[in-house]
C-alpha positions as CSV (number, residue, x, y, z in Angstrom):
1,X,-36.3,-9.0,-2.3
2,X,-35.7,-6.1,-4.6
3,X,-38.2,-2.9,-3.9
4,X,-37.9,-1.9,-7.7
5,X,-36.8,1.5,-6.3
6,X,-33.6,2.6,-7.6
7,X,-30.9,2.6,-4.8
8,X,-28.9,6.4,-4.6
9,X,-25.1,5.7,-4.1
10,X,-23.6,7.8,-1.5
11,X,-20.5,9.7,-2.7
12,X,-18.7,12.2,-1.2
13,X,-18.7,14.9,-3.7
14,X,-15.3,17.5,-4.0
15,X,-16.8,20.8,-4.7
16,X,-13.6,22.6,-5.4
17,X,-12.3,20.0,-8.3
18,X,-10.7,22.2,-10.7
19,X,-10.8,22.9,-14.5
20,X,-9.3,19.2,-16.2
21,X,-6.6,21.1,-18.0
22,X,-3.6,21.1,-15.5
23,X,-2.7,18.1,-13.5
24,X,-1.4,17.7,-10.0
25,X,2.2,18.9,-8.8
26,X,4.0,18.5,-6.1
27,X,5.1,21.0,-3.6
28,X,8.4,20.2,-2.0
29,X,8.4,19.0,1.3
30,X,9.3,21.7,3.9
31,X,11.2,19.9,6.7
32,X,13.0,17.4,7.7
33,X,10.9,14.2,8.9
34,X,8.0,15.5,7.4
35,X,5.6,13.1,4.9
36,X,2.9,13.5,2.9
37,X,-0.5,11.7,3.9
38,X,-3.4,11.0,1.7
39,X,-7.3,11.9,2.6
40,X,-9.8,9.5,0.6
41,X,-13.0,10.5,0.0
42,X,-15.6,7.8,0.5
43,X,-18.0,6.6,-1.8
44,X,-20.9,3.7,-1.3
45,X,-20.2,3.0,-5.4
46,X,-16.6,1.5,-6.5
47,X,-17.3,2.6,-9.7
48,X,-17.5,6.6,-8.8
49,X,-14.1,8.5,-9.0
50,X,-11.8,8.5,-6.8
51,X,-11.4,12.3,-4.8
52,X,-8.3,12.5,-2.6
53,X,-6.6,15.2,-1.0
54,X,-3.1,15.3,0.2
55,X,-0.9,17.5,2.7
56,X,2.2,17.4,4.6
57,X,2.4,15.9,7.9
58,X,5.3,15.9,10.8
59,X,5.8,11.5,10.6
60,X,6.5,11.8,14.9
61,X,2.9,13.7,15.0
62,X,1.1,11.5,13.2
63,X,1.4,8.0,14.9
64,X,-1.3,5.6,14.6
65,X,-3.4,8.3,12.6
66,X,-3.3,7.0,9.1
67,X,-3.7,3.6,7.5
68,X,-0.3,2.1,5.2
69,X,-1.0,0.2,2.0
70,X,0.5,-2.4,1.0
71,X,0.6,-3.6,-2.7
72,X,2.1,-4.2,-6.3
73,X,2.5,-1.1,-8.4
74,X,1.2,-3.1,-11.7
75,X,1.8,-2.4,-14.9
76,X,3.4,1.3,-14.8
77,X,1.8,1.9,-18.6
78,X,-1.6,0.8,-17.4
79,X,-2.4,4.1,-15.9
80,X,-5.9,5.3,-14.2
81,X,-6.8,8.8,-13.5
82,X,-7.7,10.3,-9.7
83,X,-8.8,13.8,-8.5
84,X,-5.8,14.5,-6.0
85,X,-6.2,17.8,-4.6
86,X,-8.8,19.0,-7.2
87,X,-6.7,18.1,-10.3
88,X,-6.3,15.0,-12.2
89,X,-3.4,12.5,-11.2
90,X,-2.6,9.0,-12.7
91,X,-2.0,5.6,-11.0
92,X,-1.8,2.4,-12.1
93,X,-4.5,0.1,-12.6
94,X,-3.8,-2.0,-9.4
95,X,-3.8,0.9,-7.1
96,X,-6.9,2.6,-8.7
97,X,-8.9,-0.8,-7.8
98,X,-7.1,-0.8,-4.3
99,X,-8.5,2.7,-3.8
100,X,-12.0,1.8,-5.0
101,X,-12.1,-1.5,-2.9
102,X,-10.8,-0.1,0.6
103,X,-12.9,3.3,0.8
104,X,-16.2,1.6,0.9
105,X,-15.1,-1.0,3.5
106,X,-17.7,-0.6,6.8
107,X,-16.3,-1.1,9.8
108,X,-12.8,-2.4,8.6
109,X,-10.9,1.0,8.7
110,X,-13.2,3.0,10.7
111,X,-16.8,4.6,10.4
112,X,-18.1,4.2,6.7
113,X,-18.6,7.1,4.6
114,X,-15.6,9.1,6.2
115,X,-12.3,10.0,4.7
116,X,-9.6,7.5,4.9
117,X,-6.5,9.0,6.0
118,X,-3.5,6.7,3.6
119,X,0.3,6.2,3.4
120,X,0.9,5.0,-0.2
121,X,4.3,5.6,-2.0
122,X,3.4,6.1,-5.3
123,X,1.3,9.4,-4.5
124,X,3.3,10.3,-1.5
125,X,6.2,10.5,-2.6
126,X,7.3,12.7,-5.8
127,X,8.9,9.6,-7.5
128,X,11.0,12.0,-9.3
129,X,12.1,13.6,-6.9
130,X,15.3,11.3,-6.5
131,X,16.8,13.2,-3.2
132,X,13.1,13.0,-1.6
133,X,12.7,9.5,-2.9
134,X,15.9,8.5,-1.2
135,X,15.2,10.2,2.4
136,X,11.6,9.3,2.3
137,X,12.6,5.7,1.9
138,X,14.8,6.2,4.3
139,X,11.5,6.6,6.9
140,X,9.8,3.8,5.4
141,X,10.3,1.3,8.0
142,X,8.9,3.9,10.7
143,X,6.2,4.7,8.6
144,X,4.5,1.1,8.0
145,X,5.2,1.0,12.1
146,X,3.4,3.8,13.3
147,X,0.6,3.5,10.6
148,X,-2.6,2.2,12.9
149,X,-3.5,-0.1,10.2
150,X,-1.4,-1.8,7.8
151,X,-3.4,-3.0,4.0
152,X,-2.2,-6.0,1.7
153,X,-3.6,-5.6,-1.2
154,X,-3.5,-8.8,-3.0
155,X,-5.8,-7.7,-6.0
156,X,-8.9,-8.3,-7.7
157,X,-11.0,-11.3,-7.3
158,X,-10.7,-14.2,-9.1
159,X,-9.8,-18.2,-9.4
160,X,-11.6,-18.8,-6.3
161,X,-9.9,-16.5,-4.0
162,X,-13.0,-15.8,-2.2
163,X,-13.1,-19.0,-1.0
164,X,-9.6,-19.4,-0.2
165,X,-9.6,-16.1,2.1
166,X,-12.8,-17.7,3.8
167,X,-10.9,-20.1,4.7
168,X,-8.0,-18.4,6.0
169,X,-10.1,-16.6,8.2
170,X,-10.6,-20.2,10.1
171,X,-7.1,-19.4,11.6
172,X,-5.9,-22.6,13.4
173,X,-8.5,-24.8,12.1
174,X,-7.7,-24.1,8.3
175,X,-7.6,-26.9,5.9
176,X,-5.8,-26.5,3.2
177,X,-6.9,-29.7,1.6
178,X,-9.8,-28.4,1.4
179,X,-8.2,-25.6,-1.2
180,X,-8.0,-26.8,-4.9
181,X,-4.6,-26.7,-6.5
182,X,-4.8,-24.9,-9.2
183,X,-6.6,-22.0,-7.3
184,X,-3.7,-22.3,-4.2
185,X,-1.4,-22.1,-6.8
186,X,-2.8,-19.1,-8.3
187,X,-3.7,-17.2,-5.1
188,X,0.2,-17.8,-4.1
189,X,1.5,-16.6,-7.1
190,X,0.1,-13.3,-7.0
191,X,2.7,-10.6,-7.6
192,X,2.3,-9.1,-3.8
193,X,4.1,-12.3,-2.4
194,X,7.2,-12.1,-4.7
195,X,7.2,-7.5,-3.6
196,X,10.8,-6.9,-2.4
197,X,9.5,-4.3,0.0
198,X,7.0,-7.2,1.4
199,X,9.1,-8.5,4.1
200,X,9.7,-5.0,5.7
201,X,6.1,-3.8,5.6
202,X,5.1,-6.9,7.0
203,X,7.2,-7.7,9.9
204,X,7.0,-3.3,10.6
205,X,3.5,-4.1,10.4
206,X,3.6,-6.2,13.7
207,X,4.1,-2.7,15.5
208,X,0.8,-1.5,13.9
209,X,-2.8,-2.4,15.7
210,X,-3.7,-4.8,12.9
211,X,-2.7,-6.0,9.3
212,X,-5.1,-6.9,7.0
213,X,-4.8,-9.1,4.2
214,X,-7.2,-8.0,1.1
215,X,-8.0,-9.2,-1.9
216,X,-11.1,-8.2,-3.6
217,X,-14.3,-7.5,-1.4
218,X,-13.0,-10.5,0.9
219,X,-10.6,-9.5,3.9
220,X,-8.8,-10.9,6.7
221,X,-6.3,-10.1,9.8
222,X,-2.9,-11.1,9.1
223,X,-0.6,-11.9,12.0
224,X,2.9,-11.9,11.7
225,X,6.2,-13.4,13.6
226,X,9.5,-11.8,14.1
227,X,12.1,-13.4,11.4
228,X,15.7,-13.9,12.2
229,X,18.2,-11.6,9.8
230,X,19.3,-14.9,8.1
231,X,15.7,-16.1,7.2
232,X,15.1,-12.8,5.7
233,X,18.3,-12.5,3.9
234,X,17.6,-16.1,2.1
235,X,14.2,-15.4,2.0
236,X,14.7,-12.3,-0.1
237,X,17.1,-13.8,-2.5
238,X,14.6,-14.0,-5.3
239,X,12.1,-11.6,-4.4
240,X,11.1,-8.7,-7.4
241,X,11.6,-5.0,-7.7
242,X,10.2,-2.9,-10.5
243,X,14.3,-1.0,-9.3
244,X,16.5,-3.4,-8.7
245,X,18.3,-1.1,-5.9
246,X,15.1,-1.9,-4.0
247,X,16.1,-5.2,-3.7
248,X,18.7,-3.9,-0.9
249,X,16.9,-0.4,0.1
250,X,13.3,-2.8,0.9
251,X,15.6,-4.0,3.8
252,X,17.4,-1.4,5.6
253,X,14.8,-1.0,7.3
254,X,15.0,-4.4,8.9
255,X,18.9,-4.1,10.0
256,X,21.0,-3.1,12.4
257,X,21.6,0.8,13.3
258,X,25.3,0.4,11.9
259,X,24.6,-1.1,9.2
260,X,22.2,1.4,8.1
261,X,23.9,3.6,9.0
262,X,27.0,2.7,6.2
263,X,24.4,1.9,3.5
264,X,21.6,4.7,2.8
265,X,19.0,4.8,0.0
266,X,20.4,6.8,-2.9
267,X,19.0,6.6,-6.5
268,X,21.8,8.8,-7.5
269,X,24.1,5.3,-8.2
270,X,24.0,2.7,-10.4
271,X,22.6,-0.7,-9.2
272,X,25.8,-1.9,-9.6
273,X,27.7,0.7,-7.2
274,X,24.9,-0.1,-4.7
275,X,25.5,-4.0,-5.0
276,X,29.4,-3.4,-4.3
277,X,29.1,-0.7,-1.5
């Protein structure tokens, strides 16, 4: 029962957010196998804005210190503004309610109310940067592996996912006759099962402590197998990229050393030259 006393948030509160009138840049990066790692600020209220800081980090120094996310970029003209390091950013909707769901989450990803230290691409890496882009997808496989935690984000709630991760989280004994259709059908046709990139941050995910599967408030641990090469060639075929080069780069990380070796990530050709080579 309700006190009638107003509850106060908690929010961590950024007292060196600058003036609103220049936005964030990025520095270059200063060496090689070096990536860029997020801080987010916590906040007991997912309607507060988001505060994140970000700095360079050696990738080999930083195992299991940092949580990956996983996700859909969205709609890339549906843009949301952040604080990154004291000056306004933009991101898309999808990763805006990512951030606001996941830094409030007790006990998931740590103590509550304490920065969450975050891989994401979008923010850390200077998407146009194309020669950064390319090496820093180069690492991505090693990145998602070493991360301590690994985050699907599925979305926001809605057509009875809640139930449907409740009953995942029965493990063996889940019924999925218990599930109605038309919300299976929606949950699985959520835009994070048909990612291109989905298949290597999942099965590099298997080297992390945990993957968690999140959609909305609801969350659950999500186990993967190891797939054979074939399986994940035909079960890429019709996966989506916002890039269509993606739809080879998502799964270098996945092959063998000489074959990654002959085919590197490089934005610098056309899809086509990258579908020939």
């Amino acid at each position: 029962m309700s006190s009638g006393v107003p509850q106060k948030s908690t929010t961590w509160i950024d007292h060196n957010v600058k003036p609103m009138d220049c936005g964030f840049r990025y520095d270059a990066l200063s060496q090689e196998k070096s990536f860029r790692l997020l801080k987010l600020l916590p906040s007991s209220d997912t309607s507060s804005p988001i505060i994140c800081t970000m700095s360079e980090q050696r990738i080999d120094d930083s195992i299991k210190k940092y949580t990956a996310l996983s996700y859909t970029w969205g709609n890339i003209q549906d843009k949301k503004e952040i604080i990154l390091n004291g000056r306004p950013a933009l991101v898309t909707q999808n990763l805006h309610m990512a951030l606001q769901q996941i830094r409030h989450m007790p006990g998931m990803l740590g103590a509550i109310l304490q920065p969450l230290s975050l891989w994401i691409d979008a923010l850390c890496i200077n998407q146009q940067d194309k020669n950064e882009k390319a090496v820093q997808i180069g690492y991505m496989h090693q990145i998602f592996a070493n991360a301590q935690w690994v985050v699907a984000w599925l979305g926001p709630e809605g057509d009875e996912s809640g139930a449907i991760m409740d009953v995942i989280n029965q493990g063996n004994s889940i019924d999925v006759g218990s599930i109605p259709a038309p919300a299976l059908l929606s949950f699985l046709s959520r835009s994070w099962w048909t990612r291109a990139w989905v298949l290597q941050e999942c099965m590099a995910a298997s080297a992390a402590s945990f993957m968690w599967l999140v959609c909305g408030s609801s969350s659950t641990a999500f186990i993967h197998q190891g797939i054979p090469l074939f399986d994940i060639i035909k079960l890429s075929s019709k996966l989506e990229a916002t890039d269509s080069r993606d739809k080879i780069f998502a799964l270098l990380g996945l092959v063998d050393g000489q074959t990654k070796s002959q085919i590197r990530p490089d934005y610098t050709l056309s899809p086509c030259e990258i579908f020939c080579k």
